[in-house]
ZAVO-320687 format. One record per residue: residue number from 1; residue in one letter; x, y, z of N, C-alpha, C in turn. Coordinates in steps of 0.2 Angstrom, whole numbers. Example, Ala and Ser with C-alpha at 12.3 -4.5 7.8 and 13.67 -1.06 7.14 Angstrom:
// residues 2
{r 1 "A" {66 -28 39} {62 -22 39} {66 -16 39}}
{r 2 "S" {64 -11 35} {68 -5 36} {64 0 39}}
//
This chain:
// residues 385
{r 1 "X" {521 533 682} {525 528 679} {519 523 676}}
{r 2 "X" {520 522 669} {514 518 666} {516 510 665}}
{r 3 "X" {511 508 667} {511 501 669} {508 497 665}}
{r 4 "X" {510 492 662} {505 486 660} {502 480 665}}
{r 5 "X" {496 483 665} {493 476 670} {494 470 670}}
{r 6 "X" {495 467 675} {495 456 677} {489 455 672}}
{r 7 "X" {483 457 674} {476 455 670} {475 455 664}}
{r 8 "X" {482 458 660} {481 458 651} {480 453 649}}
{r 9 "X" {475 450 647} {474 444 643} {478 442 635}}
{r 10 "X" {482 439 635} {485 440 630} {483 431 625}}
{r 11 "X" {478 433 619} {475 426 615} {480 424 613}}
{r 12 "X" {479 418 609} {484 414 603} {484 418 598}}
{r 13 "X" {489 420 596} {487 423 589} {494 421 585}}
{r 14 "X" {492 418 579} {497 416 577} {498 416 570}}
{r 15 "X" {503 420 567} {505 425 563} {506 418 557}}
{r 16 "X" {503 420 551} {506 416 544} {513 416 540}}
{r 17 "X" {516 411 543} {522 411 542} {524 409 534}}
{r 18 "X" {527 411 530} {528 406 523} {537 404 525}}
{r 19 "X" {537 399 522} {541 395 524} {547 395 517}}
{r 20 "X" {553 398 519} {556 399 513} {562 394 512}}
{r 21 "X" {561 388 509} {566 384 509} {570 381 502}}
{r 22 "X" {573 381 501} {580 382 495} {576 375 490}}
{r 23 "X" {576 377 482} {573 376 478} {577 373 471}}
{r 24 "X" {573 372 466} {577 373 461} {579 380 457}}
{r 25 "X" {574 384 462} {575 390 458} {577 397 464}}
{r 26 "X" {577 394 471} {579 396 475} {581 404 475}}
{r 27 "X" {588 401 470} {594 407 468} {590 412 465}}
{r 28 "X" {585 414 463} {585 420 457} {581 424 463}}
{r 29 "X" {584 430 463} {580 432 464} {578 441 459}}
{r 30 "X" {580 439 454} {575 445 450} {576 442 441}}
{r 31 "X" {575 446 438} {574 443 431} {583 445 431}}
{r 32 "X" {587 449 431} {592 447 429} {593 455 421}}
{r 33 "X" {591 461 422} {590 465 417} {595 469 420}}
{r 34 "X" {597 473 417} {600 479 418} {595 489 414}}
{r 35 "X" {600 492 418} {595 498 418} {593 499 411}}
{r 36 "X" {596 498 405} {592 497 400} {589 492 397}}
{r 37 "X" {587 488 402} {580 484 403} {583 476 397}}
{r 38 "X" {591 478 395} {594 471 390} {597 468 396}}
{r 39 "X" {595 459 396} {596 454 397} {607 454 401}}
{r 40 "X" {607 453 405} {614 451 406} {616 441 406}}
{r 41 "X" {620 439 403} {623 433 401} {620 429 407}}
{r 42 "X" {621 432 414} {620 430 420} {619 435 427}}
{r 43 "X" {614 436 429} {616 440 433} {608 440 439}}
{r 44 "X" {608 438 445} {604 438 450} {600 431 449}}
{r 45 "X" {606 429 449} {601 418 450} {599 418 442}}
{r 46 "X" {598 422 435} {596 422 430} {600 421 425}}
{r 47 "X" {601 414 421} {605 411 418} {603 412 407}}
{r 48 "X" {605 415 404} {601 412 397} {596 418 397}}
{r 49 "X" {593 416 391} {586 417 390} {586 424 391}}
{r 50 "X" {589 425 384} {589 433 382} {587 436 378}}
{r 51 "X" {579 432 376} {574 434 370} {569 434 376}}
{r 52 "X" {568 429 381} {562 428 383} {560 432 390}}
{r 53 "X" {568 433 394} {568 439 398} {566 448 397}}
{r 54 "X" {566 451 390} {564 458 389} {555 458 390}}
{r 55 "X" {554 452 388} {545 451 387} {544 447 393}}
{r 56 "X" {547 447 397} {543 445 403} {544 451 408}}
{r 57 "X" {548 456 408} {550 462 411} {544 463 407}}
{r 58 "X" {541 467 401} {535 470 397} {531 469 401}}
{r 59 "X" {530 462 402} {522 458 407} {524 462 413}}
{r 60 "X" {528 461 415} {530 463 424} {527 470 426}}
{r 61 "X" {533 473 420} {529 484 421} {522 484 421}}
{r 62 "X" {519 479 415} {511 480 414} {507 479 420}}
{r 63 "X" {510 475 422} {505 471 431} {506 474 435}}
{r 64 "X" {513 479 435} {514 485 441} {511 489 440}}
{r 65 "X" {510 493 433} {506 498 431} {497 499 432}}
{r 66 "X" {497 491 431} {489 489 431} {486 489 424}}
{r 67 "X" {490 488 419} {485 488 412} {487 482 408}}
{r 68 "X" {486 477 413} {486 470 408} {483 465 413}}
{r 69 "X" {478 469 418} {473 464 421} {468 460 417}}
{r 70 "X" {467 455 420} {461 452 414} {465 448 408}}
{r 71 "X" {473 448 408} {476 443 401} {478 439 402}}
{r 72 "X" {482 434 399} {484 429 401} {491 427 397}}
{r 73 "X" {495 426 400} {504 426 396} {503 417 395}}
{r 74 "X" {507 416 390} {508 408 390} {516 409 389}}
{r 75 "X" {520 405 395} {527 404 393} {529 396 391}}
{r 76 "X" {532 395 385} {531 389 380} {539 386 380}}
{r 77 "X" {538 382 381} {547 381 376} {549 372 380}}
{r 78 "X" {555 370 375} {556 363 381} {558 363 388}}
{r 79 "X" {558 357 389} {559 354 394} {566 357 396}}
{r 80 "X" {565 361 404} {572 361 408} {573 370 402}}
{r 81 "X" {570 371 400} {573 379 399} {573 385 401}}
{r 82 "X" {568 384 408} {568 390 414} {562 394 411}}
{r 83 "X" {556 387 412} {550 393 409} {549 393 418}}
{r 84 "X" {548 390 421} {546 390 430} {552 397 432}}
{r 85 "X" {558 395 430} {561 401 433} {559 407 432}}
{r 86 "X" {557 408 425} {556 416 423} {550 418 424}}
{r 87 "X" {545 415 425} {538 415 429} {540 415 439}}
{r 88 "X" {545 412 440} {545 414 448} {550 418 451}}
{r 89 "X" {553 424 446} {553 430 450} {552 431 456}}
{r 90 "X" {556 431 459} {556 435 466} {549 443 465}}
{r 91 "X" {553 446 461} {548 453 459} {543 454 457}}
{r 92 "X" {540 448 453} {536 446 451} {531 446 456}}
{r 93 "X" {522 450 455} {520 450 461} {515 444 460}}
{r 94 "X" {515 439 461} {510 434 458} {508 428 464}}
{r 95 "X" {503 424 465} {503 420 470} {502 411 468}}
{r 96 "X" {504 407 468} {502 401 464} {495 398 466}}
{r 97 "X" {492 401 472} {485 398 475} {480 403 472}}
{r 98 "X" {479 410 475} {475 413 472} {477 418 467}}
{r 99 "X" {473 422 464} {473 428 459} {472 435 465}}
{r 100 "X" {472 435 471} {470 442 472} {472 444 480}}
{r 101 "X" {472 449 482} {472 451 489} {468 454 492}}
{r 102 "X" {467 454 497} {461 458 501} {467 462 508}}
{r 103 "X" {464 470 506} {467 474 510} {460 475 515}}
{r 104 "X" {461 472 522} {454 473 528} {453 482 527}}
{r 105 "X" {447 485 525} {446 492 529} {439 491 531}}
{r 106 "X" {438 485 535} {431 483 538} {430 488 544}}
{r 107 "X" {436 489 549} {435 494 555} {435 502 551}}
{r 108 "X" {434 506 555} {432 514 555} {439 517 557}}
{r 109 "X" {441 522 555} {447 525 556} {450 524 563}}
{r 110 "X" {444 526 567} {445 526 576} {448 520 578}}
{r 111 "X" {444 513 573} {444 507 576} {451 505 573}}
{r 112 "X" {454 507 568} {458 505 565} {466 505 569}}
{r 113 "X" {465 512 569} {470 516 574} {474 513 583}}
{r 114 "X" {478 508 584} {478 506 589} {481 507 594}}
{r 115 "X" {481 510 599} {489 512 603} {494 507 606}}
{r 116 "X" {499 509 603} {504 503 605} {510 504 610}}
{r 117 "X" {514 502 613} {520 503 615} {523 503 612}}
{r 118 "X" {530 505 608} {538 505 606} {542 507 607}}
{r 119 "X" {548 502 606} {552 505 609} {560 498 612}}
{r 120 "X" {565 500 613} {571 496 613} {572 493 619}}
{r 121 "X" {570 486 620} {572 483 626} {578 483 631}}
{r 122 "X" {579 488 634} {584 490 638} {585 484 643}}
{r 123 "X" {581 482 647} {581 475 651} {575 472 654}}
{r 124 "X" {576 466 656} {570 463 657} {572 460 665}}
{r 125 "X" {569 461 669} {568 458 675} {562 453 677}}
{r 126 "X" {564 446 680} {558 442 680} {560 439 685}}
{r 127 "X" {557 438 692} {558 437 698} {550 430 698}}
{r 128 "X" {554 423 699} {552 418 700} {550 418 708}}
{r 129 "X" {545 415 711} {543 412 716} {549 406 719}}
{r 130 "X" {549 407 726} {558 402 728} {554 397 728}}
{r 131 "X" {548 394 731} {546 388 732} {545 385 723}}
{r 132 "X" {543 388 718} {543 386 711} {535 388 710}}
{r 133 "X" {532 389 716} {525 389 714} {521 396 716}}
{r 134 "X" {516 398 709} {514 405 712} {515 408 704}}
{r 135 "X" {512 416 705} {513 417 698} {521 423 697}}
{r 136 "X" {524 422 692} {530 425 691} {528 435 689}}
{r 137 "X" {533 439 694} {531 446 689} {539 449 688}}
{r 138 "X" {537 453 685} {545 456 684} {542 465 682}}
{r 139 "X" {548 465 678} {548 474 676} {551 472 669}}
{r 140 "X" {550 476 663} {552 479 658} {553 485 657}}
{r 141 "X" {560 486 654} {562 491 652} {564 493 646}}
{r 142 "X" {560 501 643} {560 501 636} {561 509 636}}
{r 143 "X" {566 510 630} {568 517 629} {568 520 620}}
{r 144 "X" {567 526 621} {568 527 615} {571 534 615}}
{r 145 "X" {573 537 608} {580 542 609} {576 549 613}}
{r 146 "X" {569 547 616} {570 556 620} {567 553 627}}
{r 147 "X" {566 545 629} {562 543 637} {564 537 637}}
{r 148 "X" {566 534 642} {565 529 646} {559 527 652}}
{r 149 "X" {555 521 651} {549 520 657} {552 512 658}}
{r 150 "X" {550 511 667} {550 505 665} {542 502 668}}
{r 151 "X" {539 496 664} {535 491 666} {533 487 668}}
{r 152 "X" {527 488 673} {528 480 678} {524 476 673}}
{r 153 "X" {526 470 674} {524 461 670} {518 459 673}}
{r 154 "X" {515 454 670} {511 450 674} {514 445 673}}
{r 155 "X" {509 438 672} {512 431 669} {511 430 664}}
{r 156 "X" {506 433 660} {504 433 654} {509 437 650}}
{r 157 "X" {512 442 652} {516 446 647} {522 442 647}}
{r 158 "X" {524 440 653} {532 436 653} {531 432 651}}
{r 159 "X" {525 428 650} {523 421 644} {526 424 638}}
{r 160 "X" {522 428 637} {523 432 629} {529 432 626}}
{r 161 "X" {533 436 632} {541 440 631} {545 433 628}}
{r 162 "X" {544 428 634} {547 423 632} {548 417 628}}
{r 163 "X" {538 418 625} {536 412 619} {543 416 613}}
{r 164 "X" {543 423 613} {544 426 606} {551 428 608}}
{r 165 "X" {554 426 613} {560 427 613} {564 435 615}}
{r 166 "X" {562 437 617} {563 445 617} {568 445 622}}
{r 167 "X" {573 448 621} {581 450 626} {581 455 625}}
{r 168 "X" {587 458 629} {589 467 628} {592 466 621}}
{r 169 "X" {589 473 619} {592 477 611} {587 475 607}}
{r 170 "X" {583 470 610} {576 470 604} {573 476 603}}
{r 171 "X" {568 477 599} {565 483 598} {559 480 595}}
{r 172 "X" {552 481 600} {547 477 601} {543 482 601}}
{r 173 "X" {534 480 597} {529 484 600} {525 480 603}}
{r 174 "X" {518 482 608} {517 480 612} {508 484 612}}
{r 175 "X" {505 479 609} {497 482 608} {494 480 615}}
{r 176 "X" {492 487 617} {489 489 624} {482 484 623}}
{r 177 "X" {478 484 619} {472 482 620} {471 474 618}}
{r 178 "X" {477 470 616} {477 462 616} {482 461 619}}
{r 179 "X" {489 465 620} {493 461 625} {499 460 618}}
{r 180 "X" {499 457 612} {501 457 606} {509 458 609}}
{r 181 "X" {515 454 607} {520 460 607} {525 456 599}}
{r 182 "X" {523 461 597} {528 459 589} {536 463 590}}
{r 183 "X" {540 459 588} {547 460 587} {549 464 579}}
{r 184 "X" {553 470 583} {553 472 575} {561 470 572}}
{r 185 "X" {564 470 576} {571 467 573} {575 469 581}}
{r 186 "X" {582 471 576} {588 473 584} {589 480 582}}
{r 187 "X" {592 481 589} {593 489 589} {602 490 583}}
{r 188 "X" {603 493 579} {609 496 576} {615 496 581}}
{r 189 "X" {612 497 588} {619 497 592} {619 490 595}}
{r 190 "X" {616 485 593} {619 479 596} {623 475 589}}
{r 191 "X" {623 480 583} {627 477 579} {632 471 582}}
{r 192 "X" {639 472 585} {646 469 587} {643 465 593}}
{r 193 "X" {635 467 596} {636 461 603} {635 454 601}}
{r 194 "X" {640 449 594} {639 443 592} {642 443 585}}
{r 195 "X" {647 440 584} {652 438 578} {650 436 572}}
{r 196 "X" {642 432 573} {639 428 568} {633 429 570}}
{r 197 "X" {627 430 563} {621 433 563} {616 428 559}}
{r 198 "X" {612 427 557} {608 423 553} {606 429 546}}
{r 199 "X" {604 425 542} {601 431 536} {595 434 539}}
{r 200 "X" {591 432 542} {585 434 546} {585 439 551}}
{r 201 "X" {589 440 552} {592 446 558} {592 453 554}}
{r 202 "X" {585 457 559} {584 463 555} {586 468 560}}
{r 203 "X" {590 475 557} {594 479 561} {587 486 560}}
{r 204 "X" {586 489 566} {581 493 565} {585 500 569}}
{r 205 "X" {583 507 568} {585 512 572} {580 511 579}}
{r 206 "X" {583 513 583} {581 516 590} {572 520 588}}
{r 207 "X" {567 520 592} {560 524 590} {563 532 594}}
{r 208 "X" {558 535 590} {559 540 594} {554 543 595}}
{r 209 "X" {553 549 600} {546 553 602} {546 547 608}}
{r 210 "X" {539 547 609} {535 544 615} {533 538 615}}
{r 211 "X" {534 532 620} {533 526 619} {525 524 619}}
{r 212 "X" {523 527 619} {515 526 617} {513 530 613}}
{r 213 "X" {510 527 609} {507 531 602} {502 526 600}}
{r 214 "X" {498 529 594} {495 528 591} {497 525 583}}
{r 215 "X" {495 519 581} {496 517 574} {494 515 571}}
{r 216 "X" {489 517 565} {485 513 558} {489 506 557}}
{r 217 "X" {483 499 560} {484 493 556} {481 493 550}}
{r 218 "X" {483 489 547} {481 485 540} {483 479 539}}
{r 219 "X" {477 476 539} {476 468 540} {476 466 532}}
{r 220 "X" {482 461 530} {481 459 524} {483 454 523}}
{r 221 "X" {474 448 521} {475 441 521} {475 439 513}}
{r 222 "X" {476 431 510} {473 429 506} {466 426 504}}
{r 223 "X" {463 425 499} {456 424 500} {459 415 500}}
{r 224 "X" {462 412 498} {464 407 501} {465 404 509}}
{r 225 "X" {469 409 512} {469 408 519} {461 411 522}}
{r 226 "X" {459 413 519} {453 416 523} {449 409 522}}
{r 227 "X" {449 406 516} {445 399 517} {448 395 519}}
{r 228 "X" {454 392 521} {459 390 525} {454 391 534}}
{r 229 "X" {454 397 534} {451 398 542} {443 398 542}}
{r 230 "X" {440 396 536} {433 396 537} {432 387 539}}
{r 231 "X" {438 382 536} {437 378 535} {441 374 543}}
{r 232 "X" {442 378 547} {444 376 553} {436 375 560}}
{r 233 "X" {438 370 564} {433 368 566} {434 376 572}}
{r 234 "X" {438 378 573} {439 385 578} {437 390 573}}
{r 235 "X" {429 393 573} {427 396 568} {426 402 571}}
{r 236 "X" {427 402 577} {424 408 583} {432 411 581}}
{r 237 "X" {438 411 578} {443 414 580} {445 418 573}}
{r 238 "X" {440 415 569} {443 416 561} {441 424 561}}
{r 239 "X" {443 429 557} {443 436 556} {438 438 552}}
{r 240 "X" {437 431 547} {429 434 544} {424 429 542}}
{r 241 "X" {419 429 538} {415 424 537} {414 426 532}}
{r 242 "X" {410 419 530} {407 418 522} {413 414 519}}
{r 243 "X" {410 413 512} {415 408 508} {419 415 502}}
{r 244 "X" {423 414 500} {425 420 495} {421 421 492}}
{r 245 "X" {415 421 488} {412 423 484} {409 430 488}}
{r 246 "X" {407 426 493} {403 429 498} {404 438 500}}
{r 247 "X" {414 436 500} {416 441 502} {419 447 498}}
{r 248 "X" {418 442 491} {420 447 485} {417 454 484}}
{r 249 "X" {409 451 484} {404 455 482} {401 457 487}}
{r 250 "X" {400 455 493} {397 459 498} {400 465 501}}
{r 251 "X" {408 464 503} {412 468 506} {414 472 500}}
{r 252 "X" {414 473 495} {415 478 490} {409 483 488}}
{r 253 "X" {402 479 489} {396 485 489} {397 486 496}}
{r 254 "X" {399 486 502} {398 488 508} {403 494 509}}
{r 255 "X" {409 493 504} {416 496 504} {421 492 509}}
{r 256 "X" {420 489 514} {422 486 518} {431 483 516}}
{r 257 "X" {430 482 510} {436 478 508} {439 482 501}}
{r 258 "X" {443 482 499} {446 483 492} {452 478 489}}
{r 259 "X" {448 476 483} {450 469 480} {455 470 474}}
{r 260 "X" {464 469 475} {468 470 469} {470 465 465}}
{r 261 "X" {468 464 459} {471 459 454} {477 457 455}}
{r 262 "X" {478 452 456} {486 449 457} {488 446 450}}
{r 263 "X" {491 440 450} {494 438 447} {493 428 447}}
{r 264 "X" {491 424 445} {487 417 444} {493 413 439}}
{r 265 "X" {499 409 442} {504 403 438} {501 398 439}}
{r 266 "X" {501 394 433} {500 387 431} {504 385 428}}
{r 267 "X" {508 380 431} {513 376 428} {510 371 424}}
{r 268 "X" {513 367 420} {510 362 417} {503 362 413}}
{r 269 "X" {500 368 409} {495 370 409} {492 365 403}}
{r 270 "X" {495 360 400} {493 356 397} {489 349 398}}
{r 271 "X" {490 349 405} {485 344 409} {480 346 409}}
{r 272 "X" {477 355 411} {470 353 411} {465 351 404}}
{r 273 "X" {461 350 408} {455 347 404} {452 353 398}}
{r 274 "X" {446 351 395} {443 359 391} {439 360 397}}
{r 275 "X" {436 359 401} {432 362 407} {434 366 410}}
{r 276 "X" {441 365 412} {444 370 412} {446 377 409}}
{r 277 "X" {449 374 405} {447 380 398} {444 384 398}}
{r 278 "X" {439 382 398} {431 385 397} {430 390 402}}
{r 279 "X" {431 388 409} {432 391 415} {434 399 414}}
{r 280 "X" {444 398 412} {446 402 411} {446 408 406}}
{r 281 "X" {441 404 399} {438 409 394} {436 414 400}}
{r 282 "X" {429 409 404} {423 416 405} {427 418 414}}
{r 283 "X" {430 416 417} {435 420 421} {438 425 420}}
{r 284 "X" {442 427 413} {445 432 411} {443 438 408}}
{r 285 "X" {433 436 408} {433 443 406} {428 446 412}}
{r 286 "X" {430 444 418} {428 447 425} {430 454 426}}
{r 287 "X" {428 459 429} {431 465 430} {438 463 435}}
{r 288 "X" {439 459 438} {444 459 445} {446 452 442}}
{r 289 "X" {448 450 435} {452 443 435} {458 446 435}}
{r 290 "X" {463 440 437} {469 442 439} {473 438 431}}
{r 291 "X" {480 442 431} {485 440 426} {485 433 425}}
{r 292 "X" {483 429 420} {487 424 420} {491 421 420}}
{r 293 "X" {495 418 420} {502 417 417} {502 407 418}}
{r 294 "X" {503 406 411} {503 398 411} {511 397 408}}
{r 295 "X" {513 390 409} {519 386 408} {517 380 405}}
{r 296 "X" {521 380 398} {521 372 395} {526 370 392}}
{r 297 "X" {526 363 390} {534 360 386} {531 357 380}}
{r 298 "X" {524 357 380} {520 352 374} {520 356 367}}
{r 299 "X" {519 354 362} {518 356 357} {512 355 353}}
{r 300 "X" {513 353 347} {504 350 346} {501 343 349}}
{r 301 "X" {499 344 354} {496 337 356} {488 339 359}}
{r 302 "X" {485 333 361} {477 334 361} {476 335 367}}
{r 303 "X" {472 341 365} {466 344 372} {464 337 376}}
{r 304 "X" {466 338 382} {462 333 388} {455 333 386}}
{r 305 "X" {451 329 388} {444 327 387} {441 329 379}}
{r 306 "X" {446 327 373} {442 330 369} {448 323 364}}
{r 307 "X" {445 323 359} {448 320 353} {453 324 348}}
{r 308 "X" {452 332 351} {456 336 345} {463 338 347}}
{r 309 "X" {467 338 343} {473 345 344} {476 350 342}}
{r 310 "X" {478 351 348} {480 359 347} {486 361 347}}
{r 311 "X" {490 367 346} {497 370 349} {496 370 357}}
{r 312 "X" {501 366 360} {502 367 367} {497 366 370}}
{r 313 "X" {493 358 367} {484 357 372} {481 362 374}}
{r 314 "X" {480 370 372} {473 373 372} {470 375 369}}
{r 315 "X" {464 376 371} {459 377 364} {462 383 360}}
{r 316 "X" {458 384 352} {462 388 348} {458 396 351}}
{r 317 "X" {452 396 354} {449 402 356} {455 405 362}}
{r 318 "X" {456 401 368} {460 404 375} {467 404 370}}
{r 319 "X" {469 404 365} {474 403 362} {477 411 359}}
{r 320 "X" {470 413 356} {470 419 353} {472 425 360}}
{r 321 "X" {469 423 364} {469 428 370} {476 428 372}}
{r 322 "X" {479 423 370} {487 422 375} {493 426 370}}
{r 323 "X" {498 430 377} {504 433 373} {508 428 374}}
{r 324 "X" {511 427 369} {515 421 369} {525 422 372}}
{r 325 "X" {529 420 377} {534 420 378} {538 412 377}}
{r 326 "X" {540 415 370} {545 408 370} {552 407 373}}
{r 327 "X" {554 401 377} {559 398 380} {565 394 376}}
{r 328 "X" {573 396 376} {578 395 370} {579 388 376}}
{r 329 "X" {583 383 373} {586 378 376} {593 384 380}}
{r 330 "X" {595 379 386} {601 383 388} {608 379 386}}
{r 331 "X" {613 383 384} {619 381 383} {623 377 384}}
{r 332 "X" {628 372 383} {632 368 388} {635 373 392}}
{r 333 "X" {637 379 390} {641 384 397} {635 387 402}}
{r 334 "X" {629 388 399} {624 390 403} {622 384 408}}
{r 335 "X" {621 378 405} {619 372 409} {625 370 414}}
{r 336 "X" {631 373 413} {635 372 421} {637 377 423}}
{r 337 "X" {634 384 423} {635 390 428} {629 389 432}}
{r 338 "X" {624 385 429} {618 387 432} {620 382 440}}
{r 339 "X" {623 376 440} {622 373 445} {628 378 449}}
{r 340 "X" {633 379 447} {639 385 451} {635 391 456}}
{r 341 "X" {629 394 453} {626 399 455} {621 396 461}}
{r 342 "X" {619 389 461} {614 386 466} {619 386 473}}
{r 343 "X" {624 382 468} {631 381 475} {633 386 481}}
{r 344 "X" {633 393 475} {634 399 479} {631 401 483}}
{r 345 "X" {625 402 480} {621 406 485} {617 400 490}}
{r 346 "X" {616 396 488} {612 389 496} {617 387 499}}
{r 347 "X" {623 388 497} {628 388 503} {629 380 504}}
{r 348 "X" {631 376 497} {631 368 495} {637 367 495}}
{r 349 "X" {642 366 501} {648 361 499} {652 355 501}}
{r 350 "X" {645 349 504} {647 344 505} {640 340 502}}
{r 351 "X" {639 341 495} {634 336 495} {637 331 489}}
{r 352 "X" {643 332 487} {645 326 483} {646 321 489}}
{r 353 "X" {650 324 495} {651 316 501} {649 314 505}}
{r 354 "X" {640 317 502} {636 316 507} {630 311 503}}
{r 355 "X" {631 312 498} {624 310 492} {630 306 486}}
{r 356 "X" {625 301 483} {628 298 479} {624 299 471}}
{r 357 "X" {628 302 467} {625 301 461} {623 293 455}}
{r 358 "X" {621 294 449} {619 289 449} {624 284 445}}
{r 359 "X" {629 287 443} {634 280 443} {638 280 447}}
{r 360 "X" {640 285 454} {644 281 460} {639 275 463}}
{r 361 "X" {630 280 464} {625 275 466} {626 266 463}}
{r 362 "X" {627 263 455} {625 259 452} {636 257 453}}
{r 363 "X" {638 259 453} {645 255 455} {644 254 462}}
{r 364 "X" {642 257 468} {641 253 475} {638 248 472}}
{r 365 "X" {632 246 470} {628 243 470} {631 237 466}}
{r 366 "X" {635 236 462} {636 232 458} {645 227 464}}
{r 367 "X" {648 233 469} {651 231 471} {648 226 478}}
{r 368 "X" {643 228 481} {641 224 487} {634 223 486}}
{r 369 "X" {632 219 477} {627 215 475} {625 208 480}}
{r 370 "X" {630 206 482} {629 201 484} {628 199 491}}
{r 371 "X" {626 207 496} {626 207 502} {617 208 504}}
{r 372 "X" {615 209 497} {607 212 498} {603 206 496}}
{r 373 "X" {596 206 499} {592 199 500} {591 197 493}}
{r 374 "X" {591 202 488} {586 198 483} {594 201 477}}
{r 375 "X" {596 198 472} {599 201 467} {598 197 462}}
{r 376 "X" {598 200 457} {594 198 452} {600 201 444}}
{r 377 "X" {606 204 446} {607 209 443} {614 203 439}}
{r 378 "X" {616 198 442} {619 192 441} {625 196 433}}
{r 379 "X" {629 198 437} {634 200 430} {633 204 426}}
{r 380 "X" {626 206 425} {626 211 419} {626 218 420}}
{r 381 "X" {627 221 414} {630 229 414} {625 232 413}}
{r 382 "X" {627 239 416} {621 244 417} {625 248 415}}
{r 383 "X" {622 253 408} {627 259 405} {622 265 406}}
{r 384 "X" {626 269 410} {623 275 415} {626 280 410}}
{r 385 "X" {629 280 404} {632 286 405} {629 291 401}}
//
C-alpha cells in the first residue's frame, strides 16, 4: 500500500488568480461572426458594427497565424461606439499590461516531468485527537477506472485537503515531491449529488490506468508578473530573477525560455505624449514586438507635448504604420438591445429598486430638500431630461 508521509512539507504556493467580475463589456464573449465570417445584427454579447467587426476578425486570423507581428491596428470612431468592446474580445488573445508570454523550459526533460497522484476522491477520513491537542491523521481514498489505493495523511496534507476544500467526487492531483494538491473539477457521476451549481463547477471523467504516474509541467507566467515577484520583499520564493530585460535576452541565448508575441491594447491613445510615440516608432520594429492595438474618440486635435495636430493626436510617421478600423455610431434599437443583452447574461433584476437613476435621484432630492444640512436649491428647477 502506498503511502503519503506525515513529513511532506507542503509550502505556500499561491496560484495567480484573475478575477473575473461583470463589466461594461462583461457580455461579449466573441466578435459575433458567423461561419462566413458576415457580421450578425447581434449575436454573442456583439451589438452593430457591421463594417468594423469583418476587419477585426482579419486582425484576429493574422495574430493567430502569426503574420502581423510587429503592426499596430488603430480602432477610431466616437464616443460609446464599441471601440473597447471589439478590441476586448473574449478570443482575442491580447493582454492590457504586457505584449508577450514566457513559456518556462528552464528545467531538463527529467526535471520537468513530475510524478503525481490522480485520481477521484472516494473518501476522506480525519480522526482528531479527543483531548483537541496533538497532531490530526487520517486516510485518503482515491480511485480511478482500473485501482483503488487508500492514503495515510499527516497534518500537513489534511491542512492542504482542507485549505482547498477537497470532498468525495473531487478529482484531485497530488505532486509527490512538494505535497501540491490541485483540484481538477468533479467527477461526471456526482452530476445529481446537488440541485444547483455555480458556473465555475467543472465536470471531469474519472482518470484511468494507474494512480501514479508521471506528468510534463509547463510553467506559464507574465513578464509583468515576473516583475510583480521580483518587486516583492519574499525574493527567495520568486521563480526567477533579473528584471525583464534581463530575461528576454539571456534566457533566449541560453534557450531556457521561448518568447511569443502577444497582443498590446491602449485605450485612449490620444493622451499619450510624442515620447511615447517615439517609443512605439522604434518598439515596433523589434523582432518579438507584440501587435498593437490602439483606441481613440479624437479627431484632429494636437499631439500631447508638441504644438502641432494631427488625425487622432498621433504623429503622421506612427500614423502611416497604423491599419486603420473605423467605428459606426449605434442605433436607437441597437442602443436598447445592447442594455437587454447585459441584463441577461449578468443575471440583473433588481437594480432599478435597488439604485436610483438620475431623475428619480433629482425628484428624491427636490422632495426631502429640506431635511439636509445645507440647501441651497431654494425652488428652482433642474431639467434632467
Amino acid at each position: 500500500m502506498a503511502t503519503v508521509a506525515a513529513t511532506t512539507k507542503v509550502p505556500e504556493i499561491r496560484d495567480v488568480t484573475r478575477i473575473q467580475r461583470i463589466g461594461a463589456h462583461s457580455q461579449i464573449r466573441s466578435l459575433g461572426l458567423d461561419d462566413a465570417l458576415e457580421p450578425r445584427q447581434a449575436s454573442q454579447g456583439m451589438v452593430g458594427q457591421v463594417a468594423a467587426l469583418p476587419a477585426a476578425d482579419v486582425v484576429l486570423e493574422m495574430i493567430r497565424k502569426g503574420k502581423i507581428a510587429g503592426r499596430a491596428v488603430l480602432i477610431a470612431g466616437q464616443p460609446g461606439t464599441g471601440k473597447t468592446a471589439t478590441a476586448l474580445g473574449p478570443d482575442t488573445p491580447f493582454t492590457a499590461i504586457t505584449g508577450s508570454e514566457i513559456f518556462s523550459l528552464e528545467m531538463s526533460k527529467t526535471e520537468e516531468e513530475t510524478e503525481i497522484i490522480e485520481g477521484k476522491v472516494v473518501e476522506i477520513q480525519i480522526d482528531r485527537p479527543v483531548t483537541g491537542t496533538g497532531s490530526k491523521v487520517g486516510k485518503l481514498t482515491l480511485k480511478t477506472t482500473e485501482m483503488e489505493t487508500i492514503y495515510d495523511l499527516g497534518t500537513k496534507m489534511i491542512e492542504s485537503l482542507t485549505k482547498d476544500k477537497v470532498q468525495a467526487g473531487d478529482e484531485i492531483t497530488i505532486d509527490k515531491a512538494t505535497g501540491k494538491i490541485s483540484k481538477l473539477g468533479r467527477s461526471f457521476t456526482c452530476t445529481r449529488d446537488y440541485d444547483a451549481m455555480g458556473s465555475q463547477t467543472k465536470f471531469v471523467q474519472c482518470p484511468d490506468g494507474e494512480l501514479q504516474k508521471r506528468k510534463e509541467v509547463v510553467h506559464m507566467v507574465f513578464l509583468h508578473e515576473i516583475d510583480v515577484i521580483n518587486s516583492c520583499t519574499q525574493g527567495f520564493l520568486a521563480f526567477f530573477s533579473g528584471n525583464t530585460g534581463e530575461i528576454k535576452s539571456e534566457w533566449r541565448e541560453e534557450g531556457k525560455a521561448e518568447i511569443i508575441p502577444g497582443v498590446l491594447f491602449i485605450d485612449e491613445v490620444h493622451m499619450l505624449d510624442t515620447e511615447s510615440f517615439s517609443f512605439f516608432n522604434q518598439a515596433l520594429e523589434s523582432d518579438m514586438a507584440p501587435v498593437l492595438i490602439m483606441a481613440t474618440n479624437r479627431g484632429i486635435t494636437r499631439i500631447r507635448g508638441t504644438s502641432y495636430q494631427s488625425p487622432h493626436g498621433i504623429p503622421i510617421d506612427l500614423l502611416d504604420r497604423l491599419l486603420m478600423v473605423s467605428t459606426s455610431p449605434y442605433s436607437e434599437k441597437d442602443t436598447k438591445q445592447i442594455p437587454r443583452i447585459q441584463v441577461q447574461v449578468n443575471d440583473i433584476k433588481r437594480v432599478y429598486s435597488l439604485f436610483l437613476d438620475e431623475s428619480r435621484s433629482t425628484q428624491y432630492m427636490k422632495e426631502y430638500q429640506d431635511a439636509f444640512l445645507f440647501n441651497e436649491l431654494k425652488g428652482e428647477t433642474m431639467d434632467t431630461s
